[in-house]
MARZAVEX-915973 format. One record per atom (N, C-alpha, C, CB): residue in three letters; x negated, y, z. Coordinates in steps of 0.05 Angstrom, whole numbers, plus 32768, in hexadecimal, padded with zeros to 4 digits. Atoms other than C-alpha are relative to their C-alpha. Last residue first. Glycine has a CB too. Layout:
REM residues N
ALAXYZ
...
This chain:
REM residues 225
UNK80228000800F
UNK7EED82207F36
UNK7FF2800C8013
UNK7FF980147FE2
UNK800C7FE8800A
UNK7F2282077F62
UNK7FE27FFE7FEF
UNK7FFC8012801A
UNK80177FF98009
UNK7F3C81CB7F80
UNK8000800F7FEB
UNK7FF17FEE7FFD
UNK7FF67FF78024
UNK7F8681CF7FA5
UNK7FE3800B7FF3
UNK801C80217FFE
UNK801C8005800D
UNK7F7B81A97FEF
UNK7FFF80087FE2
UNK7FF77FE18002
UNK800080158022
UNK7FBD81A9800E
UNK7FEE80117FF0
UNK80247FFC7FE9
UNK80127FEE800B
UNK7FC081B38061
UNK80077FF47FE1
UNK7FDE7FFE800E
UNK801580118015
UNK7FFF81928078
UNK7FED80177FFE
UNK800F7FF47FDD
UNK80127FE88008
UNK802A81AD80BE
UNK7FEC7FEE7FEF
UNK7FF18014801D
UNK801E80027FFE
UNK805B817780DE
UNK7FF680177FEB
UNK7FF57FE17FF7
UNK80067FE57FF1
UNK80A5817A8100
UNK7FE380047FFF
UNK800980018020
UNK7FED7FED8004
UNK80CF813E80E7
UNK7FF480278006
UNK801A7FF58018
UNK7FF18000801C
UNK809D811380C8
UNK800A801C8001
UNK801A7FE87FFC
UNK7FE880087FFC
UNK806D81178108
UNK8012800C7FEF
UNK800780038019
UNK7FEE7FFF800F
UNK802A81108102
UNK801A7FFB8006
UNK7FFA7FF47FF1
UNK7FEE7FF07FFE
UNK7FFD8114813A
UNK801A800C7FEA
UNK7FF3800E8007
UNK7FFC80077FE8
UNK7FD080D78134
UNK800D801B800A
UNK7FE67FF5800D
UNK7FEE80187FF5
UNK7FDF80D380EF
UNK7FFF7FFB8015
UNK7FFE7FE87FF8
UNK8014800F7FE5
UNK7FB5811080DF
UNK80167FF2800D
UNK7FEE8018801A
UNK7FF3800C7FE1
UNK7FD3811D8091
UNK7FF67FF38019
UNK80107FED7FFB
UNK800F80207FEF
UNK7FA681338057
UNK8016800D801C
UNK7FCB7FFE8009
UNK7FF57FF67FEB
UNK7FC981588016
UNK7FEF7FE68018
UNK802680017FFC
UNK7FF880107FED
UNK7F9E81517FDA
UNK8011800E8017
UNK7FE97FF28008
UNK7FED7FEA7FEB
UNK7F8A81707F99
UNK80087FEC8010
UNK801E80147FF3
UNK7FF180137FE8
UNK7F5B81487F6A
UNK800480148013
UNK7FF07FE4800D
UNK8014801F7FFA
UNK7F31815D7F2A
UNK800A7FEF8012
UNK7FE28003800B
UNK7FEF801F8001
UNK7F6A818B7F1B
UNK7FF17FEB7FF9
UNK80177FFF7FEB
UNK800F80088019
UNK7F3781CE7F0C
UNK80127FE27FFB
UNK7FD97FFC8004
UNK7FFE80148004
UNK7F6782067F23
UNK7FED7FE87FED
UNK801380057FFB
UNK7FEF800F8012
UNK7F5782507F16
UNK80017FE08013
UNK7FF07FFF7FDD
UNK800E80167FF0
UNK7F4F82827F52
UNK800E7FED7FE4
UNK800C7FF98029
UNK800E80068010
UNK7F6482C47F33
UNK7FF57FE68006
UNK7FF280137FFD
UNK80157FF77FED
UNK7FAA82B67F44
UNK7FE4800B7FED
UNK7FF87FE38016
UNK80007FF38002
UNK7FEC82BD7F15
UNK7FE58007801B
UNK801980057FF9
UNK7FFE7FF68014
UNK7FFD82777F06
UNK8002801E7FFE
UNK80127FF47FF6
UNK801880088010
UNK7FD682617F3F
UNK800C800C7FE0
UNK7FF97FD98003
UNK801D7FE98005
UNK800B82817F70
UNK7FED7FFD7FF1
UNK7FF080048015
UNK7FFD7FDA8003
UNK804482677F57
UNK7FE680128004
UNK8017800E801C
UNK8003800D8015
UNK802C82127F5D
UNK800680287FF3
UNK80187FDD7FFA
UNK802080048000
UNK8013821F7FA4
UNK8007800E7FDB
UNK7FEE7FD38008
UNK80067FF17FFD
UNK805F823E7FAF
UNK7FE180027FF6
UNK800980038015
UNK7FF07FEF8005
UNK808482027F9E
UNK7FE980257FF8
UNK80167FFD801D
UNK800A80028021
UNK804E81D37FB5
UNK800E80147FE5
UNK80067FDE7FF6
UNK801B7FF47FFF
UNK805681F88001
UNK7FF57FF47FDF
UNK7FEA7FF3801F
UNK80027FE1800F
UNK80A681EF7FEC
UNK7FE2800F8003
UNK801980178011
UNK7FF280018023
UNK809781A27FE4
UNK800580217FFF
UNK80277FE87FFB
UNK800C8009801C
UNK806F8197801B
UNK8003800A7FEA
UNK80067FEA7FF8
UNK80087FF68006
UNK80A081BD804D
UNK7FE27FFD7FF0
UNK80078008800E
UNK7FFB7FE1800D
UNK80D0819A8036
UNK7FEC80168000
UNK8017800C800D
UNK7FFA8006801B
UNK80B481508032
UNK8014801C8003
UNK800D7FDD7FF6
UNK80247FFD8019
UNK8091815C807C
UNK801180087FDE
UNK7FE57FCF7FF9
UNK7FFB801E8010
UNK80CD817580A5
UNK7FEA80047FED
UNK80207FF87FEF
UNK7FEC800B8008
UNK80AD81B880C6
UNK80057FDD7FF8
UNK800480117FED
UNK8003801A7FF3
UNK807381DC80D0
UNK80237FFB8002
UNK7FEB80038021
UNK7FF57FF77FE7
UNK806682138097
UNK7FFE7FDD800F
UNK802580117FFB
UNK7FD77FF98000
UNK803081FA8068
UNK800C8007801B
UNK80167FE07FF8
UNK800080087FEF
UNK7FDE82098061
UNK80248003800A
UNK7FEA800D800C
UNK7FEB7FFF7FF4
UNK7FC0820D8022
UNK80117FFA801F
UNK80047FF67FF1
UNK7FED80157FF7
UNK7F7A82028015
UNK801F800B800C
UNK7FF07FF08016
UNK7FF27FED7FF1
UNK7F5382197FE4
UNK800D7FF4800B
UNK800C80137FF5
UNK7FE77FFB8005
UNK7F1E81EF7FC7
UNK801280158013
UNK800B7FE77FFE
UNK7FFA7FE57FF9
UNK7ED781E77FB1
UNK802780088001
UNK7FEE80137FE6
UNK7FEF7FEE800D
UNK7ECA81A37F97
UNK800280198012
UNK801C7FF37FF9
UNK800A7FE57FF1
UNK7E9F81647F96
UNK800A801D7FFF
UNK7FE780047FF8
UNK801C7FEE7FFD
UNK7EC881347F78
UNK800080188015
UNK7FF9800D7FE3
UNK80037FEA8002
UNK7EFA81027F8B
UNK7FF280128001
UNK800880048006
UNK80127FE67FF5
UNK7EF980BD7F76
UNK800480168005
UNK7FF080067FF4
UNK7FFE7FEF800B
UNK7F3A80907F77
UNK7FE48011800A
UNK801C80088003
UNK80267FF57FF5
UNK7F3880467F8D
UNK7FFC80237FE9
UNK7FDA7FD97FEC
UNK800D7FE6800B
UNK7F8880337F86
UNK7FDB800A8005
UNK80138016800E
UNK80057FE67FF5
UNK7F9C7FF67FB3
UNK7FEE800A7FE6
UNK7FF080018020
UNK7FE27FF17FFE
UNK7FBA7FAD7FA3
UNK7FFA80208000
UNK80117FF88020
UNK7FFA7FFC8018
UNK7F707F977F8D
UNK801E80108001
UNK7FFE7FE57FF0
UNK80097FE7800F
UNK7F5C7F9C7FCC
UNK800E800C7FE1
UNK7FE07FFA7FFC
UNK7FF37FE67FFC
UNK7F8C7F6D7FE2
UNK7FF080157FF8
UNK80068005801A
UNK7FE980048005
UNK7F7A7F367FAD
UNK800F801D8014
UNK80087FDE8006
UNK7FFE7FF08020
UNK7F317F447FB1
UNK801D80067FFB
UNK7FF67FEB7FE4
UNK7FFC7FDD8004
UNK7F397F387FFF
UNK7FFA800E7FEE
UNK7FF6800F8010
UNK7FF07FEE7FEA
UNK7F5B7EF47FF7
UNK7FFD801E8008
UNK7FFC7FF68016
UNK7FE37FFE801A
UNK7F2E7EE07FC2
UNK8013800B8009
UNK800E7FE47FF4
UNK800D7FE58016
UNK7EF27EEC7FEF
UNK801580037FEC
UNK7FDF7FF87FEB
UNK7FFD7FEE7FEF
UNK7F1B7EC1802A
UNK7FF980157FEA
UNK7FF07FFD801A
UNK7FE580027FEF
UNK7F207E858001
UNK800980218006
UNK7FFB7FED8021
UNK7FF87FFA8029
UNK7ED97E837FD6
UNK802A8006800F
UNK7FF87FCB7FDA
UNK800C7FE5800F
UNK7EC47E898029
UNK8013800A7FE9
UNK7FE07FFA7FF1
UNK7FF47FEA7FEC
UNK7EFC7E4E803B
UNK7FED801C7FF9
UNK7FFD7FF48026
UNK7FE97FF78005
UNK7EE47E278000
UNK800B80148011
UNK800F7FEC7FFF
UNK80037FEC801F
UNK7E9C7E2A8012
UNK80197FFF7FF8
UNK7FEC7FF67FE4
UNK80017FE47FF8
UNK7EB07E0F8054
UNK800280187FE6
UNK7FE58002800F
UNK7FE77FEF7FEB
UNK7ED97DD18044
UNK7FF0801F7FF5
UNK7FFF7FF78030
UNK7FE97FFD8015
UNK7E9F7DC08007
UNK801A80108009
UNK80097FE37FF8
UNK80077FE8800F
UNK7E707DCB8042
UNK800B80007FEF
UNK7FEB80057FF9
UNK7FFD7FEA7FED
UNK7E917D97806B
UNK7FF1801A7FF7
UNK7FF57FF9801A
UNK7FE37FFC8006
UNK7E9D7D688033
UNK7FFD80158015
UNK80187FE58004
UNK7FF97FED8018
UNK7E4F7D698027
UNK802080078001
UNK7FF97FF17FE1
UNK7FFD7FE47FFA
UNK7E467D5E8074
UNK800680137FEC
UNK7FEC8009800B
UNK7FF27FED7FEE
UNK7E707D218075
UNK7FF280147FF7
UNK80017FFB801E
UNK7FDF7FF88006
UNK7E577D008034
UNK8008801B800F
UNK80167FE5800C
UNK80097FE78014
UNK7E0B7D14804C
UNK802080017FF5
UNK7FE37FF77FE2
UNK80097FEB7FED
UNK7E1C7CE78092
UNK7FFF80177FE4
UNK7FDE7FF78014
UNK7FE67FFE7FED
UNK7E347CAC806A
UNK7FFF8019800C
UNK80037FEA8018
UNK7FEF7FF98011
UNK7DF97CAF8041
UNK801A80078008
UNK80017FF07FF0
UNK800E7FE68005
UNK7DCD7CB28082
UNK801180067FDB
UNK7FD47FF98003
UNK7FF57FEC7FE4
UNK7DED7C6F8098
UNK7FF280227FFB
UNK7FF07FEF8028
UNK7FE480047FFA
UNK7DE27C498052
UNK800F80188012
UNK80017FE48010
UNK7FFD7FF1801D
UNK7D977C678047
UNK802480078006
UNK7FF67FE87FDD
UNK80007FE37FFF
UNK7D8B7C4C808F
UNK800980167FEB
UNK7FEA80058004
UNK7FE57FF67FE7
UNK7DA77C068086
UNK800280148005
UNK7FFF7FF8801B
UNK7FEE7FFF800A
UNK7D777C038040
UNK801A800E8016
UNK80017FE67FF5
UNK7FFA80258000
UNK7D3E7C168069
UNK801880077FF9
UNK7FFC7FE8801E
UNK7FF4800E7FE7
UNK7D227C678061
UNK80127FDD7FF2
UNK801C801B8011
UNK801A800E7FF0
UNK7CE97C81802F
UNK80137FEF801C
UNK7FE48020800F
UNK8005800C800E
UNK7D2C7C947FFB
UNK7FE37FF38010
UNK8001800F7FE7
UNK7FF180177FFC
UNK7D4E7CBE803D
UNK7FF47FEA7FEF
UNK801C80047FF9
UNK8006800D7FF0
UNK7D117CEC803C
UNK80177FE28009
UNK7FF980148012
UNK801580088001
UNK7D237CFF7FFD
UNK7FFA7FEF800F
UNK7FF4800F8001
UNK7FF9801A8009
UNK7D667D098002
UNK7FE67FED8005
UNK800980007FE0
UNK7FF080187FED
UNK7D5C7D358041
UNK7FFB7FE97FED
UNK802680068008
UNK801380027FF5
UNK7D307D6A8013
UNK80047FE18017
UNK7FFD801E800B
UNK80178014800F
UNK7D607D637FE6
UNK7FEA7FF68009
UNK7FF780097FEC
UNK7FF080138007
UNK7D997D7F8017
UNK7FEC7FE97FEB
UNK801A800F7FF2
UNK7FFE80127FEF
UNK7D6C7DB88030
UNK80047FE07FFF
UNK800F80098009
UNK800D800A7FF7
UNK7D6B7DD47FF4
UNK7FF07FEC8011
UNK800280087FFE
UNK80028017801C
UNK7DB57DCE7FE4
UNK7FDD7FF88002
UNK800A80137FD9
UNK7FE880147FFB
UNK7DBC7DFB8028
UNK7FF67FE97FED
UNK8021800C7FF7
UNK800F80097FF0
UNK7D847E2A800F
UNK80087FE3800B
UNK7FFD80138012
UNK8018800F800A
UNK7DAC7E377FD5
UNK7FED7FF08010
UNK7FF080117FF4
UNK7FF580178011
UNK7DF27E437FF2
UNK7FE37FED7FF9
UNK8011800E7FE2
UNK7FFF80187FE9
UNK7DCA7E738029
UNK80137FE97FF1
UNK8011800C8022
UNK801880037FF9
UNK7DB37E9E7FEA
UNK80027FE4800A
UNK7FF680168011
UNK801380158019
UNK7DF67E947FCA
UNK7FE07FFA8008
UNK7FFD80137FDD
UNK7FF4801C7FFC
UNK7E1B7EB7800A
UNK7FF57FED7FF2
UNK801B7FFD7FFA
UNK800C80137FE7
UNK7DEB7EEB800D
UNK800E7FE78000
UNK8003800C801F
UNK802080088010
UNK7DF67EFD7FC1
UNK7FF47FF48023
UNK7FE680277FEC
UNK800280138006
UNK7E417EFE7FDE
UNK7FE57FF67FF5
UNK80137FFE7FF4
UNK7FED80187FE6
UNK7E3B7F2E801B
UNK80067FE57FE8
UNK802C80128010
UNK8017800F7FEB
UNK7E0B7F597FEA
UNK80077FEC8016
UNK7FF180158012
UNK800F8013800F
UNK7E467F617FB4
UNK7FE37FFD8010
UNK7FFD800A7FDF
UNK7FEF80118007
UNK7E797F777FE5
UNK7FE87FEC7FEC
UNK801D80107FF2
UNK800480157FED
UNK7E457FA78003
UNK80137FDF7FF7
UNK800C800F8020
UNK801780047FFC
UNK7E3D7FCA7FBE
UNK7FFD7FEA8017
UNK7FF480198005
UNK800D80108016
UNK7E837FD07FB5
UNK7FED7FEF8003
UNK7FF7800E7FF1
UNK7FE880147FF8
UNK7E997FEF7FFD
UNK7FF17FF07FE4
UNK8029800E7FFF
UNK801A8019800C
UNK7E5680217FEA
UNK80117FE38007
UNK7FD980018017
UNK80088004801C
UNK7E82805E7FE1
UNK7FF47FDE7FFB
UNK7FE5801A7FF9
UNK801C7FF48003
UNK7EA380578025
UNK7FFE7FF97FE3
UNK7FE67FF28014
UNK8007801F7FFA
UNK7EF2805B802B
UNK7FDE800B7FF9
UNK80127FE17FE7
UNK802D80058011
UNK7F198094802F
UNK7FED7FED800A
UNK7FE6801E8008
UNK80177FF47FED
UNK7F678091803C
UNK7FE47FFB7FF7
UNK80017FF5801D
UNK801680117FF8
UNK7FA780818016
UNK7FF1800C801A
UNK7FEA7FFC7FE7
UNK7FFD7FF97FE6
UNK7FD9809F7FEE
UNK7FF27FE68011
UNK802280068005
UNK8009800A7FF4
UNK7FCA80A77FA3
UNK8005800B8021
UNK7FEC7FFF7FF4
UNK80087FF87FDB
UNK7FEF80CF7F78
UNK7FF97FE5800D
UNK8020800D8016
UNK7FFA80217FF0
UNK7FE780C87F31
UNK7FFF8008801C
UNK7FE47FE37FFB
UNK800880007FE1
UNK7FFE81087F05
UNK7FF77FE0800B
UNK801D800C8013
UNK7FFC801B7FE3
UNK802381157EC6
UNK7FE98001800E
UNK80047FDB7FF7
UNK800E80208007
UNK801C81587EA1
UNK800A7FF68015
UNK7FDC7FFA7FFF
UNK7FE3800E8011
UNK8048819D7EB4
UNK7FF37FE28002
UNK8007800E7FD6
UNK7FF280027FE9
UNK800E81AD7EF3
UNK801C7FF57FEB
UNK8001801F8015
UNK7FFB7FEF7FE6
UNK7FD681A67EC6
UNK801B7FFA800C
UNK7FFF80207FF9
UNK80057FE3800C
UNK7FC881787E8B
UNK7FF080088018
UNK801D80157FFA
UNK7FFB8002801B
UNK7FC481307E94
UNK7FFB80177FF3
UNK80197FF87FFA
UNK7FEB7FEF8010
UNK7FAA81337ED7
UNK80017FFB7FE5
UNK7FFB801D8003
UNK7FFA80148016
UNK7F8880F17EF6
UNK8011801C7FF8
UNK80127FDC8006
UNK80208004800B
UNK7F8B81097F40
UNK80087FF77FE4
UNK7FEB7FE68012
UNK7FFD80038019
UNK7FBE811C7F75
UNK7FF180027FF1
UNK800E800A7FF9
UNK80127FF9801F
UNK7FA881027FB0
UNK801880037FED
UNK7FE67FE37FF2
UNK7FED7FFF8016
UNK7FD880FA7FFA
UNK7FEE80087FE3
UNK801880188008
UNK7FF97FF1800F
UNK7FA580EB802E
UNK80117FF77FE0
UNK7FE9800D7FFE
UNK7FF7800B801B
UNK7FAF80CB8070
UNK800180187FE2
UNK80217FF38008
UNK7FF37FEE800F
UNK7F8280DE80A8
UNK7FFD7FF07FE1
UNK7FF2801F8003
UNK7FEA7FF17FF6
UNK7F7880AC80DD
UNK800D801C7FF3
UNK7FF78005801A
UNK7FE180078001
UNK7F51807B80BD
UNK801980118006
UNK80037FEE8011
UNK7FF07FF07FF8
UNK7F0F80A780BC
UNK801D80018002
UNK7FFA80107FF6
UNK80137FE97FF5
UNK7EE780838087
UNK801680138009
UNK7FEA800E7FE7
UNK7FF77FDA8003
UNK7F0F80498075
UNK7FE9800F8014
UNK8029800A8011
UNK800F7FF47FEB
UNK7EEF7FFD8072
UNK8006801E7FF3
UNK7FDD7FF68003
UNK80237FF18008
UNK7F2B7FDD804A
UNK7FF0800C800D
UNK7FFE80137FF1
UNK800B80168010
UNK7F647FA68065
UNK7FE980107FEB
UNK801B7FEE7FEE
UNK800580267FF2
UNK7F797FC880A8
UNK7FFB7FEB7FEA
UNK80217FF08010
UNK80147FFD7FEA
UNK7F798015808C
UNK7FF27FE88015
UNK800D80138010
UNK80157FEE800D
UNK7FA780008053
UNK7FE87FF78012
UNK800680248003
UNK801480077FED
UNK7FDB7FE2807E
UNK7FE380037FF1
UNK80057FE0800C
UNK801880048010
UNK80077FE48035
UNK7FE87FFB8025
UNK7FF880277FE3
UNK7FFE801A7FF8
UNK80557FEB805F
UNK7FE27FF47FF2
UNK801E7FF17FF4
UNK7FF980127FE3
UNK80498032806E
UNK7FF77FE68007
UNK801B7FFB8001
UNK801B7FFF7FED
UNK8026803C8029
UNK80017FF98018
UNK7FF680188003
UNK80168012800D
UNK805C80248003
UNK7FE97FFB8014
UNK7FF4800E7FE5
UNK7FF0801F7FF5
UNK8092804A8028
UNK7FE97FE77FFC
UNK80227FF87FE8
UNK80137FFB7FDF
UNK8060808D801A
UNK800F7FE2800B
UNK800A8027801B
UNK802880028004
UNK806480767FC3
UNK80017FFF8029
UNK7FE780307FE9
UNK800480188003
UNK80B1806C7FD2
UNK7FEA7FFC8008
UNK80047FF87FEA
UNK7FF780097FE2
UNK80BC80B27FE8
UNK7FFE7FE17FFF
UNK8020800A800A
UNK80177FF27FE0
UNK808C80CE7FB0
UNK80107FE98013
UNK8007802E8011
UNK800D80157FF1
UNK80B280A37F7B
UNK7FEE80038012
UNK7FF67FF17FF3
UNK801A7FFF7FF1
UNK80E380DA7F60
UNK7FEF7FE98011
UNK800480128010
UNK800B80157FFF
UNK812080C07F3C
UNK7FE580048007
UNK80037FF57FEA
UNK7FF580167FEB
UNK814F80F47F58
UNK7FF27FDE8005
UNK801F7FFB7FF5
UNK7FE1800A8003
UNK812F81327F38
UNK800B7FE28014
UNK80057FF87FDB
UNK7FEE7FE57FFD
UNK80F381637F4D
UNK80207FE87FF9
UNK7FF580237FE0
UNK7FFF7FFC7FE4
UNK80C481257F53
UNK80158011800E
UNK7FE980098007
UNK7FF780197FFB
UNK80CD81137EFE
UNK800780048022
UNK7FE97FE87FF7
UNK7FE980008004
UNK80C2815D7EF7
UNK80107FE98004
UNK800380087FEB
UNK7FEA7FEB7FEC
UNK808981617F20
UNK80137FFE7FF8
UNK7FFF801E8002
UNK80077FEC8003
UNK806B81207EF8
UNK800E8011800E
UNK7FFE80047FEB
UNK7FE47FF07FF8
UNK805880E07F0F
UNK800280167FF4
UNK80048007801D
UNK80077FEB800E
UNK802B80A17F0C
UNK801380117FF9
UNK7FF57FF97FED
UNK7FEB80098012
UNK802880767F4C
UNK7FF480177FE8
UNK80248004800E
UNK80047FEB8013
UNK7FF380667F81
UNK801780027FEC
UNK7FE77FFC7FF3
UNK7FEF800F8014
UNK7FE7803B7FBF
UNK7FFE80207FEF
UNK80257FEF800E
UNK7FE180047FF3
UNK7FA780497FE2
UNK80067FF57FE7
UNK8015801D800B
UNK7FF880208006
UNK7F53804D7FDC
UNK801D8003800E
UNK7FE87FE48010
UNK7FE280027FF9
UNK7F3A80937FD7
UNK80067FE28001
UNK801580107FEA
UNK7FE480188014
UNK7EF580A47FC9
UNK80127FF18012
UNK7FF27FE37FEC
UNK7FFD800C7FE9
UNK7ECA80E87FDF
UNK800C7FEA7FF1
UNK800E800E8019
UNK7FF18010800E
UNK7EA181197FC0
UNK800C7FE88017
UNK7FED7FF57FE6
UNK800F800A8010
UNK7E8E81567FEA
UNK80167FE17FF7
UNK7FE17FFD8010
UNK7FFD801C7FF8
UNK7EB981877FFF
UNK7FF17FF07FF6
UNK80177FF77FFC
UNK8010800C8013
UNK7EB581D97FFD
UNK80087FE18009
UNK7FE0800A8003
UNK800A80157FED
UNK7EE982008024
UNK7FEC7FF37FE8
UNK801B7FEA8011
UNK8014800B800D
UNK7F11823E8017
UNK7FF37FEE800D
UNK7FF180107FF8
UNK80207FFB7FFA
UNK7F4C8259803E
UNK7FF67FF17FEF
UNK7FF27FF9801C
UNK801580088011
UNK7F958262803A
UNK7FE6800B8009
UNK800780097FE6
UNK80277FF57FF4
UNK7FC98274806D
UNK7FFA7FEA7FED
UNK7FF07FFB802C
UNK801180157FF4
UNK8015826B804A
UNK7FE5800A8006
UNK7FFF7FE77FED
C-alpha cells in the first residue's frame, strides 16, 4: 500500500455507532455491515449541520487496549464544534422574546382598567384569543425543539484529537475486501514498525460523490506519535 504522513487538527463526529472487537468482526456475528445499513437509512447529513457532507467517515475511537481490546465505531460525518453553543443561544433568544411578549401584555391590562365596562368586556375577548394563540405557538417551538433533541440524540458525537497520522492508501476494488485486507496488513506492519500507534481515533473517510461499493479506493487515517 502507498503511505504518507499528514497532521490534522481536532475535529467531531456525529453518526451511528456500535461497540466491537476484530475478533467479534473476523466471525459471522460481525456488526460492521449492519452499523453502514444503519447509516444509509439514519439521513444524518439532513438532520445535523455537517461540515463537508460529502465525505463519510468510518471512526474507530474509545480503545480499550489496542488492536486485541474492544472498539466503537462510529460512522458519520463532521459537524461544527459550536452545534451546542448555538442550540442554547436559539433558546435564551426564545425566552428573551417570551418575556417581552408577557411585558407587553400588562402593559395592555392596564390600560384596559381606565376603559368603560363594554370596552373592558370586548378587549377581554380579544386577550383570550391572542393568549390561546401564543399558547398554540409556544407549543409548536417546545414541539419542534423536542423533535430535534430526540433525533440528535439518536447519533454518536465523538471528538477527535489533534494528531499526526499515517495514512494508508488501499488497492481499488469491492470496498469490504479491500478494507479489510488494507486493515489486515495496517495491523502487521505496526507490530514491527518504528512508527508507534497512539489509538486516540483512526478513521477511514469515503467521497460519496464518487463512491462506488463495487470498485472504490479508502484512505485510513492510523494516529501516530
Amino acid at each position: 500500500m502507498n503511505t504518507y504522513f499528514v497532521e490534522k487538527a481536532k475535529m467531531t463526529l456525529a453518526g451511528v455507532s456500535i461497540r466491537t472487537t476484530n475478533e467479534v468482526e473476523m466471525g459471522p456475528d460481525g456488526g460492521l455491515p449492519q452499523l453502514w445499513e444503519t447509516y444509509f437509512q439514519s439521513n444524518i447529513a439532513g438532520q445535523v449541520a455537517t461540515v463537508n457532507p460529502e465525505y463519510i467517515y468510518a471512526l474507530y475511537t474509545d480503545y480499550e487496549s489496542d488492536a486485541s481490546g474492544a472498539y466503537t465505531v462510529v460512522i458519520g460525518h463532521e459537524v461544527a464544534e459550536e452545534r451546542h453553543l448555538e442550540g442554547n443561544q436559539l433558546e435564551e433568544t426564545g425566552l428573551e422574546e417570551s418575556e417581552l411578549e408577557e411585558s407587553e401584555l400588562e402593559e395592555s391590562e392596564l390600560e384596559k382598567s381606565e376603559l368603560e365596562e363594554s370596552e373592558l368586556e370586548e378587549n377581554e375577548l380579544e386577550k383570550n384569543e391572542l393568549e390561546k394563540n401564543q399558547l398554540e405557538e409556544s407549543q409548536l417551538v417546545e414541539n419542534q425543539l423536542e423533535e430535534n433533541r430526540l433525533e440528535e440524540s439518536q447519533f454518536t458525537y465523538a471528538v477527535v484529537p489533534e494528531s499526526k497520522y499515517m495514512v494508508f492508501t488501499t488497492k481499488k476494488g469491492p470496498v469490504f475486501e479491500v478494507v479489510a485486507q488494507a486493515w489486515g496488513e495496517i495491523w502487521a506492519y505496526f507490530k514491527q514498525s518504528r512508527e508507534a500507534r497512539t489509538y486516540t481515533g483512526d478513521f477511514e473517510i469515503y467521497d460519496s460523490r464518487n463512491f462506488d461499493p463495487a470498485d472504490t479506493q479508502v484512505e485510513i487515517y492510523i494516529a501516530i506519535e
